[in-house]
Each structure stands twice: as structure tokens, then as C-alpha cells.
mmCIF file of the N, C-alpha and C atoms, coordinates in Angstrom:
data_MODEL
# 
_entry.id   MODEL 
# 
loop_
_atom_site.group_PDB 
_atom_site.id 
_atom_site.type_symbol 
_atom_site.label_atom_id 
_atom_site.label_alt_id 
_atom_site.label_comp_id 
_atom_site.label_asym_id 
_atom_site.label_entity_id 
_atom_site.label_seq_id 
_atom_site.pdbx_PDB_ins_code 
_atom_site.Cartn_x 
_atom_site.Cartn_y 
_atom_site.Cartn_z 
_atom_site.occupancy 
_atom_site.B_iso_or_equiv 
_atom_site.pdbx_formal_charge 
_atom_site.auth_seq_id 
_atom_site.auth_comp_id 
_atom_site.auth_asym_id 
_atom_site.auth_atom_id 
_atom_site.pdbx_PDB_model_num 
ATOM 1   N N  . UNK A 1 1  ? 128.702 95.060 109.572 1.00 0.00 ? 1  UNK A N  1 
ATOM 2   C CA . UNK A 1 1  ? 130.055 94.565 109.439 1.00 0.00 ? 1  UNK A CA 1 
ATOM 3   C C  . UNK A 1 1  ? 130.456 94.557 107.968 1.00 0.00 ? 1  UNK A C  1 
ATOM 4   N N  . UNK A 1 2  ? 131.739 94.835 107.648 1.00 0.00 ? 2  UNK A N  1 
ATOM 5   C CA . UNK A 1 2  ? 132.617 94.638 106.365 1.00 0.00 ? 2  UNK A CA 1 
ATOM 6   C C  . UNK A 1 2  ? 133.371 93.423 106.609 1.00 0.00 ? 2  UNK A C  1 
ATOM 7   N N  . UNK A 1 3  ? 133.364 92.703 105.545 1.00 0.00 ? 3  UNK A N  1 
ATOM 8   C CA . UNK A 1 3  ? 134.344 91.345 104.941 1.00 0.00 ? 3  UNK A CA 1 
ATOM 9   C C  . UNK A 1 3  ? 134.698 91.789 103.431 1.00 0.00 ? 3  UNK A C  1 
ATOM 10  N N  . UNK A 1 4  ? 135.819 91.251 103.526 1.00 0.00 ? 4  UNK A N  1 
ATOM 11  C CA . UNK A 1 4  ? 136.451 91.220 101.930 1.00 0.00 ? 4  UNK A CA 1 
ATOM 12  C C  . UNK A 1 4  ? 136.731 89.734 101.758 1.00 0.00 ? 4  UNK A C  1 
ATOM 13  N N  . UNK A 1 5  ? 136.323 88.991 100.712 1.00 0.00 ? 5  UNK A N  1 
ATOM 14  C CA . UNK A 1 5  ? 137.075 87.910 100.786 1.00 0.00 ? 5  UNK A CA 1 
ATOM 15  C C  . UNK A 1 5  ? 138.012 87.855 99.172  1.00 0.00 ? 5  UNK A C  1 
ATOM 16  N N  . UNK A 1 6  ? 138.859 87.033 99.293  1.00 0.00 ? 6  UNK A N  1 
ATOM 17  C CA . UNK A 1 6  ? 139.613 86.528 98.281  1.00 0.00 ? 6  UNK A CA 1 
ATOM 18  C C  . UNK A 1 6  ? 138.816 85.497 97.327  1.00 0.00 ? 6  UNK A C  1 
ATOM 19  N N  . UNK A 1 7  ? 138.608 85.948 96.163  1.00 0.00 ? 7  UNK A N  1 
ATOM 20  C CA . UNK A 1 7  ? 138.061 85.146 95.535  1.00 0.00 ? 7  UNK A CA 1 
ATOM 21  C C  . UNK A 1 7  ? 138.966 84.548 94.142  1.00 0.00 ? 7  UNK A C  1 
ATOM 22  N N  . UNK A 1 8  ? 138.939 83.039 94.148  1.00 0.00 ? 8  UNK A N  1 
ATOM 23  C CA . UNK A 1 8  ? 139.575 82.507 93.009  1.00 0.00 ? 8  UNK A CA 1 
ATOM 24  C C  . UNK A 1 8  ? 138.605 81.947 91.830  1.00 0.00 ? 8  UNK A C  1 
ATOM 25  N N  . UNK A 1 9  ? 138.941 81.584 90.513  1.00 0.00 ? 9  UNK A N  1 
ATOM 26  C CA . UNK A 1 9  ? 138.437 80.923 89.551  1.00 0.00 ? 9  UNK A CA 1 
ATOM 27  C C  . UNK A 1 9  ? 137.455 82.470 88.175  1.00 0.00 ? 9  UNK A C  1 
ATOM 28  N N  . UNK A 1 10 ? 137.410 83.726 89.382  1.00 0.00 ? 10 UNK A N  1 
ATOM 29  C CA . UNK A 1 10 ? 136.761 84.666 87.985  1.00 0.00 ? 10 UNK A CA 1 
ATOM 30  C C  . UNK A 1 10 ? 137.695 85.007 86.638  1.00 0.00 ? 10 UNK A C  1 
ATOM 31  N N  . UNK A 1 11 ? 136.970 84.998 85.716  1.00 0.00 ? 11 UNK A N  1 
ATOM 32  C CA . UNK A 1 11 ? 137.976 85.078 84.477  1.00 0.00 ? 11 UNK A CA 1 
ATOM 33  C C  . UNK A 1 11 ? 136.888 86.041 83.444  1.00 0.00 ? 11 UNK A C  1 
ATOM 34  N N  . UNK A 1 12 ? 135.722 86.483 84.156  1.00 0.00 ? 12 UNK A N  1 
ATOM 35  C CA . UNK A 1 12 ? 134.761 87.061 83.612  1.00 0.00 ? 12 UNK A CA 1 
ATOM 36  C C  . UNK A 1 12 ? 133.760 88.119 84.132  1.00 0.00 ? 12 UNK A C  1 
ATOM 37  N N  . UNK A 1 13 ? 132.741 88.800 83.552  1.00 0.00 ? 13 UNK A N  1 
ATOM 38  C CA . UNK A 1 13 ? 132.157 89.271 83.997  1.00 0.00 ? 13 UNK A CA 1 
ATOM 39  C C  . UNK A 1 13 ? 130.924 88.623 84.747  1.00 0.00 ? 13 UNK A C  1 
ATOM 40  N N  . UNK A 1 14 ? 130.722 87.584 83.657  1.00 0.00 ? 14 UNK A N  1 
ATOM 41  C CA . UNK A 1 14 ? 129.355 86.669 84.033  1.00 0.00 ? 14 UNK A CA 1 
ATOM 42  C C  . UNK A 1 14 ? 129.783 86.182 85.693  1.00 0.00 ? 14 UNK A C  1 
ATOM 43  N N  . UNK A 1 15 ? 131.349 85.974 85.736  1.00 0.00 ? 15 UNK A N  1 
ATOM 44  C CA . UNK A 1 15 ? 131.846 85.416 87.071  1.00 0.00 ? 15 UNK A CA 1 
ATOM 45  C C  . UNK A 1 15 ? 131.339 86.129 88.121  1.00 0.00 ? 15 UNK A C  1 
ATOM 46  N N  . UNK A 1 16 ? 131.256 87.461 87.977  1.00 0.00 ? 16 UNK A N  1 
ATOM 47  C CA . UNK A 1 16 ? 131.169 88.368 88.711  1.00 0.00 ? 16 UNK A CA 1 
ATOM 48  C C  . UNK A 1 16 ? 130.227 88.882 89.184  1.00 0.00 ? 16 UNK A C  1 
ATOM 49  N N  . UNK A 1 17 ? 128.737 88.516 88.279  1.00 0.00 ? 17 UNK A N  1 
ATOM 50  C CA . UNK A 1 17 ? 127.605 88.057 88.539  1.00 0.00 ? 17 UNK A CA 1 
ATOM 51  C C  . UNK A 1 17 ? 127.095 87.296 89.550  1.00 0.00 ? 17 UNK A C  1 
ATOM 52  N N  . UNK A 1 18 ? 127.891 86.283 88.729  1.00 0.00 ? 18 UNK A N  1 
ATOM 53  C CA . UNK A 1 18 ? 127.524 84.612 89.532  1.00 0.00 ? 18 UNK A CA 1 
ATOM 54  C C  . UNK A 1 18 ? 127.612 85.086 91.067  1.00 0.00 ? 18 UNK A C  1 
ATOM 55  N N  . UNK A 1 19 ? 128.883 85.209 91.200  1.00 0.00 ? 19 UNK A N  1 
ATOM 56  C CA . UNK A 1 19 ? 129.430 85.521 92.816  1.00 0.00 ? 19 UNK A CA 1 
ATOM 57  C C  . UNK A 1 19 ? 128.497 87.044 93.491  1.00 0.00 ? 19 UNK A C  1 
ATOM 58  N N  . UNK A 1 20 ? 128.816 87.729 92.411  1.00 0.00 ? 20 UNK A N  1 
ATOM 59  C CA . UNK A 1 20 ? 127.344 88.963 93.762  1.00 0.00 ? 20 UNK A CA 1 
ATOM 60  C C  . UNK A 1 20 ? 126.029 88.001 93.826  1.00 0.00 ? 20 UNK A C  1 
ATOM 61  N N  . UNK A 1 21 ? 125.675 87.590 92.931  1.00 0.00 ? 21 UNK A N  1 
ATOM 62  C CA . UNK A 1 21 ? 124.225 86.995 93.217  1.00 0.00 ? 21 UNK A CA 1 
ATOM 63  C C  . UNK A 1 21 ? 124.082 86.242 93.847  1.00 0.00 ? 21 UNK A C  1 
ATOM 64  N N  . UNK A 1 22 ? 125.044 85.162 94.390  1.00 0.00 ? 22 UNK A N  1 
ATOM 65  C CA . UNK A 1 22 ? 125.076 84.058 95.734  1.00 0.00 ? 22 UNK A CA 1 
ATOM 66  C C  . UNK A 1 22 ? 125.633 84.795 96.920  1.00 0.00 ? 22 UNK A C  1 
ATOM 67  N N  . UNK A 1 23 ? 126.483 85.757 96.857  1.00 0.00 ? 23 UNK A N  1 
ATOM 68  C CA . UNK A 1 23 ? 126.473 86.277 98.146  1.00 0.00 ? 23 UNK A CA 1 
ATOM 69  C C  . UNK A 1 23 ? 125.337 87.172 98.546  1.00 0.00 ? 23 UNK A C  1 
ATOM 70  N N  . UNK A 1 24 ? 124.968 87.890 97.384  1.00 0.00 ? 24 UNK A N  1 
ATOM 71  C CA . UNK A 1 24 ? 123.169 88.745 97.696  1.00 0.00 ? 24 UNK A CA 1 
ATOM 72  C C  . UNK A 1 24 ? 122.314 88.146 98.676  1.00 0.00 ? 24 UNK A C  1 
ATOM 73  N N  . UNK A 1 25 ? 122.104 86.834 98.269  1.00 0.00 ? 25 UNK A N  1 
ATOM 74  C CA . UNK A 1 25 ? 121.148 85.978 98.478  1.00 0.00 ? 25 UNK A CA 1 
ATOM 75  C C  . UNK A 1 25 ? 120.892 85.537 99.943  1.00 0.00 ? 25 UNK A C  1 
ATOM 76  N N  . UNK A 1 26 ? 122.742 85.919 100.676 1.00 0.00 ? 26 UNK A N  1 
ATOM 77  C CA . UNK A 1 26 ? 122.278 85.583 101.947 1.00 0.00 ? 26 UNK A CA 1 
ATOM 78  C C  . UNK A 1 26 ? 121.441 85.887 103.030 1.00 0.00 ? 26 UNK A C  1 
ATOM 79  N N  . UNK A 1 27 ? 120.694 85.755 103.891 1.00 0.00 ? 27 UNK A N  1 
ATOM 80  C CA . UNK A 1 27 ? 119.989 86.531 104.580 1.00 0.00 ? 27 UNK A CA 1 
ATOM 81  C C  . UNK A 1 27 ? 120.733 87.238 105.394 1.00 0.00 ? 27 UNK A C  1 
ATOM 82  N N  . UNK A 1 28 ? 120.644 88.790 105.525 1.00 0.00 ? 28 UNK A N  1 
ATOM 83  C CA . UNK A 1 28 ? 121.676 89.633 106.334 1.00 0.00 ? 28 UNK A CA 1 
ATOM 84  C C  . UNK A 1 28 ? 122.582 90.172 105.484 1.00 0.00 ? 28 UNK A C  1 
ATOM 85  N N  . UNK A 1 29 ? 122.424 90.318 104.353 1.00 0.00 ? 29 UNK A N  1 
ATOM 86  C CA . UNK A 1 29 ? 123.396 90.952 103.740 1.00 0.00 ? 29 UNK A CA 1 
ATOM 87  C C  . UNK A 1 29 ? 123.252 91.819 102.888 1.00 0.00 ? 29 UNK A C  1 
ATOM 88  N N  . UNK A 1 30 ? 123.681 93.196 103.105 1.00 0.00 ? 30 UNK A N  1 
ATOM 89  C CA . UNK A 1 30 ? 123.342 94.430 102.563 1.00 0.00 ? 30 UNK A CA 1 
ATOM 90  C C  . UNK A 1 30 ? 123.965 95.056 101.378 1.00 0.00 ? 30 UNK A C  1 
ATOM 91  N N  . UNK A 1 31 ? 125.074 94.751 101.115 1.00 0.00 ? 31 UNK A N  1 
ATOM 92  C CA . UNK A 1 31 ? 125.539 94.877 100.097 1.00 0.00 ? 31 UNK A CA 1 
ATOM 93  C C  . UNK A 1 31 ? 126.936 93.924 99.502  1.00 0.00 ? 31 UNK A C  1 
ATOM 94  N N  . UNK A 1 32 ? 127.002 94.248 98.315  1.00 0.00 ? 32 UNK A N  1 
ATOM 95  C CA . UNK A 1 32 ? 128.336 93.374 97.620  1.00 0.00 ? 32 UNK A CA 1 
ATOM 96  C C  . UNK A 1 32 ? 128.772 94.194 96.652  1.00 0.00 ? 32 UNK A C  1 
ATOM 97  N N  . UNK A 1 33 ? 129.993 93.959 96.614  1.00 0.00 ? 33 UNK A N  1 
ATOM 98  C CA . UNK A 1 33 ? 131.044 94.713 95.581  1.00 0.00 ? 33 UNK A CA 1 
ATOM 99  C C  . UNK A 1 33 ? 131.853 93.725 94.894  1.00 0.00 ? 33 UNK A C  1 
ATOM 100 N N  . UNK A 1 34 ? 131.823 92.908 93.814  1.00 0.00 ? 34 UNK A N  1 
ATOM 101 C CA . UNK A 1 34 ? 132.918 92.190 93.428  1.00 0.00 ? 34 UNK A CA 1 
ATOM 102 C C  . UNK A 1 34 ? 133.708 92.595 92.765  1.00 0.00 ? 34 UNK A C  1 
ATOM 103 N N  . UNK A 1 35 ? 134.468 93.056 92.564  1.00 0.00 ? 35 UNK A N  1 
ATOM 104 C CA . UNK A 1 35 ? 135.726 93.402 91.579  1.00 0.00 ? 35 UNK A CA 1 
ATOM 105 C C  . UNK A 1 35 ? 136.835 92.322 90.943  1.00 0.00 ? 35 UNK A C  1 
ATOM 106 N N  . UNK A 1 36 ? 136.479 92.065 89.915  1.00 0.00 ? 36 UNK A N  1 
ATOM 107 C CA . UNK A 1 36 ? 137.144 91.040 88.547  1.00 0.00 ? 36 UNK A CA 1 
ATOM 108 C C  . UNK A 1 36 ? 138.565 91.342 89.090  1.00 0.00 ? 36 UNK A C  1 
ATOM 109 N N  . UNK A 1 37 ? 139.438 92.457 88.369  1.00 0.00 ? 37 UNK A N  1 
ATOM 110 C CA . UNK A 1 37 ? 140.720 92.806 88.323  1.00 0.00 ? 37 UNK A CA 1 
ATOM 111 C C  . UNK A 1 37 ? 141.364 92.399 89.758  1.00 0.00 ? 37 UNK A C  1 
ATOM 112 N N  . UNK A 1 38 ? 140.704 93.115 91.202  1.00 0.00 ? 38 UNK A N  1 
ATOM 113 C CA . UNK A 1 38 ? 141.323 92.491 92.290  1.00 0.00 ? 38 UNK A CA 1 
ATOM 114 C C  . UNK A 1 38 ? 140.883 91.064 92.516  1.00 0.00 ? 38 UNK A C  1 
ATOM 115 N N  . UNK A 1 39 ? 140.216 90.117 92.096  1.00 0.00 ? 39 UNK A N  1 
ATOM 116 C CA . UNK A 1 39 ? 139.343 89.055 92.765  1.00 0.00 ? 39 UNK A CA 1 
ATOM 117 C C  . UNK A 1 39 ? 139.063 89.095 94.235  1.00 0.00 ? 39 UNK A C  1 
ATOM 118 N N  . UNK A 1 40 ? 138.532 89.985 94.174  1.00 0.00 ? 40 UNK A N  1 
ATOM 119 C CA . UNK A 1 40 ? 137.674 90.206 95.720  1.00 0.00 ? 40 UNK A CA 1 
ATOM 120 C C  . UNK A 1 40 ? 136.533 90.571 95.484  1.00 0.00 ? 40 UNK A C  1 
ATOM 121 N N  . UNK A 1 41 ? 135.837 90.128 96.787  1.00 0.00 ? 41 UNK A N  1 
ATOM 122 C CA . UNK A 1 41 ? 134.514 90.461 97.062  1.00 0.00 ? 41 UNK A CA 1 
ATOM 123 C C  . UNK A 1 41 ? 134.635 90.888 98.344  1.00 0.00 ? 41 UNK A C  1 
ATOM 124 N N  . UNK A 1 42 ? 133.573 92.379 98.264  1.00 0.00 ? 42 UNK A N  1 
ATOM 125 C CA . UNK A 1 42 ? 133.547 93.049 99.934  1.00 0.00 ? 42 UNK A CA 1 
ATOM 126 C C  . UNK A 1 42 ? 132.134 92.634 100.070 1.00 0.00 ? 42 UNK A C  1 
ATOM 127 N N  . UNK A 1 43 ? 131.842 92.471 101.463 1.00 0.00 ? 43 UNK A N  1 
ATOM 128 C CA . UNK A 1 43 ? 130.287 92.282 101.245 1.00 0.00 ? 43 UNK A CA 1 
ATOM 129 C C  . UNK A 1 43 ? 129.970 93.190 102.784 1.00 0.00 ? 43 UNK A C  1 
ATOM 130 N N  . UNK A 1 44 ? 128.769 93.597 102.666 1.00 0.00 ? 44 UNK A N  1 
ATOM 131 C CA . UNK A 1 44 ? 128.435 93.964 104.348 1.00 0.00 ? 44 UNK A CA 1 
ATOM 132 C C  . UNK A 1 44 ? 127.268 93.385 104.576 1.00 0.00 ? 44 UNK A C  1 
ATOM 133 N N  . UNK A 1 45 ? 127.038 93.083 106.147 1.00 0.00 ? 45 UNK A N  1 
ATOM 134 C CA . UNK A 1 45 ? 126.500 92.440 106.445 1.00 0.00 ? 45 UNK A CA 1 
ATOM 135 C C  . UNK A 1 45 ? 125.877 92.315 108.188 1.00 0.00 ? 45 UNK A C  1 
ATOM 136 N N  . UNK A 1 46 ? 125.099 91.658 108.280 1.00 0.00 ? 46 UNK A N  1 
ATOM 137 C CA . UNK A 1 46 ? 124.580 91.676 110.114 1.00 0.00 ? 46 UNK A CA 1 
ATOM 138 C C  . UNK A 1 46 ? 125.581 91.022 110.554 1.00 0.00 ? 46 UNK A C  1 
ATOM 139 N N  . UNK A 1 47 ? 125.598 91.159 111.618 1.00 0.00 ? 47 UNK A N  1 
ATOM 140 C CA . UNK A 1 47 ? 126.736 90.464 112.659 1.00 0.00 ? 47 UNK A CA 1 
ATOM 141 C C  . UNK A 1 47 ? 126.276 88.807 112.358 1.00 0.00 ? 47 UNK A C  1 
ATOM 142 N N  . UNK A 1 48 ? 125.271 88.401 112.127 1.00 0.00 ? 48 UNK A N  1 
ATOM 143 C CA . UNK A 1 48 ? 124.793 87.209 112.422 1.00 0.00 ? 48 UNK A CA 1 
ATOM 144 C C  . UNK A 1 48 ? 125.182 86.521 111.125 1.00 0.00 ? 48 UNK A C  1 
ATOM 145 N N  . UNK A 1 49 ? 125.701 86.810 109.856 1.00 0.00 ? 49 UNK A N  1 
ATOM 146 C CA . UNK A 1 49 ? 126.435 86.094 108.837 1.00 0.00 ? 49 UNK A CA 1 
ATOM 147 C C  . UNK A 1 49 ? 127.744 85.859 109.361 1.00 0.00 ? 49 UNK A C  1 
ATOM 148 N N  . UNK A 1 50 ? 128.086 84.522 109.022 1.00 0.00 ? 50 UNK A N  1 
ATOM 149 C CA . UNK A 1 50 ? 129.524 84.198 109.420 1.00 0.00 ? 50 UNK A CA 1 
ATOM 150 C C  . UNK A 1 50 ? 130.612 84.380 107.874 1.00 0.00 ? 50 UNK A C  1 
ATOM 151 N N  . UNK A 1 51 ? 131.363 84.114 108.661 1.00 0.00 ? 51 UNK A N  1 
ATOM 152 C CA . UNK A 1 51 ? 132.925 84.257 107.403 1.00 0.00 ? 51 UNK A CA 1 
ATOM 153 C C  . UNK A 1 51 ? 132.499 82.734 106.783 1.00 0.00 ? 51 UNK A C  1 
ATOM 154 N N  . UNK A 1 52 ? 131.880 81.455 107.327 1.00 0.00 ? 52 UNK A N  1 
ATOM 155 C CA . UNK A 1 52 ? 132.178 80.569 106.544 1.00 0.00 ? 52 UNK A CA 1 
ATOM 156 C C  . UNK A 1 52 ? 130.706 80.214 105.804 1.00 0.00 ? 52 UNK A C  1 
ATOM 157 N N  . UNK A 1 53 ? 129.696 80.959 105.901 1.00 0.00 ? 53 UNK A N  1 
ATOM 158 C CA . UNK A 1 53 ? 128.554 81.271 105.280 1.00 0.00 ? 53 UNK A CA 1 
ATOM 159 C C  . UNK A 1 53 ? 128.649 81.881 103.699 1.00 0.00 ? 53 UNK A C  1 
ATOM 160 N N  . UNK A 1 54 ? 129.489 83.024 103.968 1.00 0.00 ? 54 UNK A N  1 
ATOM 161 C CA . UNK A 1 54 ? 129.934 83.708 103.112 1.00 0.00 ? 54 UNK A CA 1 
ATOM 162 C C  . UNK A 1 54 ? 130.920 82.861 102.056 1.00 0.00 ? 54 UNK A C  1 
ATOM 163 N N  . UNK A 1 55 ? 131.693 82.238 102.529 1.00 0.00 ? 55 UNK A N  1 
ATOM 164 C CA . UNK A 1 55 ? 132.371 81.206 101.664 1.00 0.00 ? 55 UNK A CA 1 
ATOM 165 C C  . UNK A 1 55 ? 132.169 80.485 101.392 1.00 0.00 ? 55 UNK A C  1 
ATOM 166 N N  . UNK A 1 56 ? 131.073 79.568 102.097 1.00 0.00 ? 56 UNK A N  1 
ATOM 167 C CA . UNK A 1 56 ? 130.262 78.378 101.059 1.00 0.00 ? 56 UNK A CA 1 
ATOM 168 C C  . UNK A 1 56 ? 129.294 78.752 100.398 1.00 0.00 ? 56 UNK A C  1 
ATOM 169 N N  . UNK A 1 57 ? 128.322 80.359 100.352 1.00 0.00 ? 57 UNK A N  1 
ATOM 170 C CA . UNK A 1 57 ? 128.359 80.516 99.242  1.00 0.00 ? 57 UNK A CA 1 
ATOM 171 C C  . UNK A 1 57 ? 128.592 80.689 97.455  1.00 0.00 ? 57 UNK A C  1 
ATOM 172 N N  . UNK A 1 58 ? 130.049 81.600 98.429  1.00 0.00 ? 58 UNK A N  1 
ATOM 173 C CA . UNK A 1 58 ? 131.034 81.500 96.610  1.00 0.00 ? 58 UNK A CA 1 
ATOM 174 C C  . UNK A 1 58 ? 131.408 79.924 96.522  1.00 0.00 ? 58 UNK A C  1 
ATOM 175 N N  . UNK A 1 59 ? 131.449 79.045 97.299  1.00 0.00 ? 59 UNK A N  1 
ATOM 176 C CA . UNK A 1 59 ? 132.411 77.910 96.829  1.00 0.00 ? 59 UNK A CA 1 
ATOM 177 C C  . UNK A 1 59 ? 130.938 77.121 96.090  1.00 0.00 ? 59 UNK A C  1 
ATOM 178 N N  . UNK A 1 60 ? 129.958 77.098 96.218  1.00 0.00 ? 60 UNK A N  1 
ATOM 179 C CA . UNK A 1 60 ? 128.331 76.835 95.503  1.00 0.00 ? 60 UNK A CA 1 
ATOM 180 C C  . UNK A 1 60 ? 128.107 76.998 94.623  1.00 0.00 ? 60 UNK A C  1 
ATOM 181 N N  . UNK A 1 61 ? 128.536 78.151 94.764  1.00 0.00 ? 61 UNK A N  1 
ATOM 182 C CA . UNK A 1 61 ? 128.509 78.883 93.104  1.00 0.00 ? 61 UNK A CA 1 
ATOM 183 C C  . UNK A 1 61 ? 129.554 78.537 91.806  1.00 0.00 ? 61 UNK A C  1 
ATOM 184 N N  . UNK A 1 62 ? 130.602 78.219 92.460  1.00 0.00 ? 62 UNK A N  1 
ATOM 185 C CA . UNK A 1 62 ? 131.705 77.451 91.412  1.00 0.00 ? 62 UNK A CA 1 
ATOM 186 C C  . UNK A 1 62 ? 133.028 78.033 91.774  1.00 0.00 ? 62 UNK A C  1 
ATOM 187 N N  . UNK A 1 63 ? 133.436 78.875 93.069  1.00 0.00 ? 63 UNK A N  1 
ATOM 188 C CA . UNK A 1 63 ? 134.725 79.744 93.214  1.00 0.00 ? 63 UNK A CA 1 
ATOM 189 C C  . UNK A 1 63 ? 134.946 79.557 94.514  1.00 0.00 ? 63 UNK A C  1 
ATOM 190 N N  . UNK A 1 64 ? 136.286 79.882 94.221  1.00 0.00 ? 64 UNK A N  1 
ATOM 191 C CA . UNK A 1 64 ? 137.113 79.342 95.360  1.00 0.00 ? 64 UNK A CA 1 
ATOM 192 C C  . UNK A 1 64 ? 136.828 81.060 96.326  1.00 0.00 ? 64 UNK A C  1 
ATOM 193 N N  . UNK A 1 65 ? 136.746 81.043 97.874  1.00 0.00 ? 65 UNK A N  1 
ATOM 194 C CA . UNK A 1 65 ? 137.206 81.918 98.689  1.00 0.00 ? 65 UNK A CA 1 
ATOM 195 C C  . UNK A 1 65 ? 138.026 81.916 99.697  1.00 0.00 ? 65 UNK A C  1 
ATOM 196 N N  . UNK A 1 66 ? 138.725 82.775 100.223 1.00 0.00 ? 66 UNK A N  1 
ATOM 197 C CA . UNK A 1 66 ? 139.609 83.109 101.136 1.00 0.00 ? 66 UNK A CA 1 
ATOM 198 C C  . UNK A 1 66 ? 139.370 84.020 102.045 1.00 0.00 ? 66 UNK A C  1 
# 
């Protein structure tokens, strides 16, 4: 599966870090793309990660998602 989420609060690269490396981390999840300029993050993933898994990750990490 593909998700994109909306991500608020990056103003950096380190941000951009932060946020692939907590969504990496989940179990089931194969890849991440964050992109600064759009504030999104695509991530793919097993069916068995949810949308709100994925967002209390970034929100853990210090950023807002959508």
C-alpha cells in the first residue's frame, strides 16, 4: 500500500530526517519519501500499518500529520 501524509512543523532538513526515521521504524514499512518543499511524506507499506500508526509516529517525533 501507498499513503501520503501531510506533514506540518518541517523547516529543515534535519526535519526531514527526523520524520523518515520514525516512520522507517515502523514494522511493515518499506519505504519513505519525505519531501521538505511539499511537506509530505509518502510511505509504503503492509496492509497491516494503519493511517493512525503512521501519524502518531510523525506526531512523536515532534510534527504535525494529516
Amino acid at each position: 500500500m501507498k499513503t501520503t501524509l501531510s506533514i506540518t512543523g518541517m523547516t529543515c532538513e534535519h526535519c526531514v530526517k527526523h520524520v523518515t526515521s520514525a516512520l522507517e521504524q515502523i514494522p511493515g514499512v518499506s519505504s519513505v519519501e519525505v519531501r521538505l518543499k511539499e511537506n509530505s511524506a509518502r510511505v509504503e507499506h503492509a496492509e497491516s500499518v494503519s493511517l493512525a500508526g503512521l501519524k502518531a509516529a510523525v506526531e512523536e517525533a515532534g510534527y504535525g500529520a494529516a
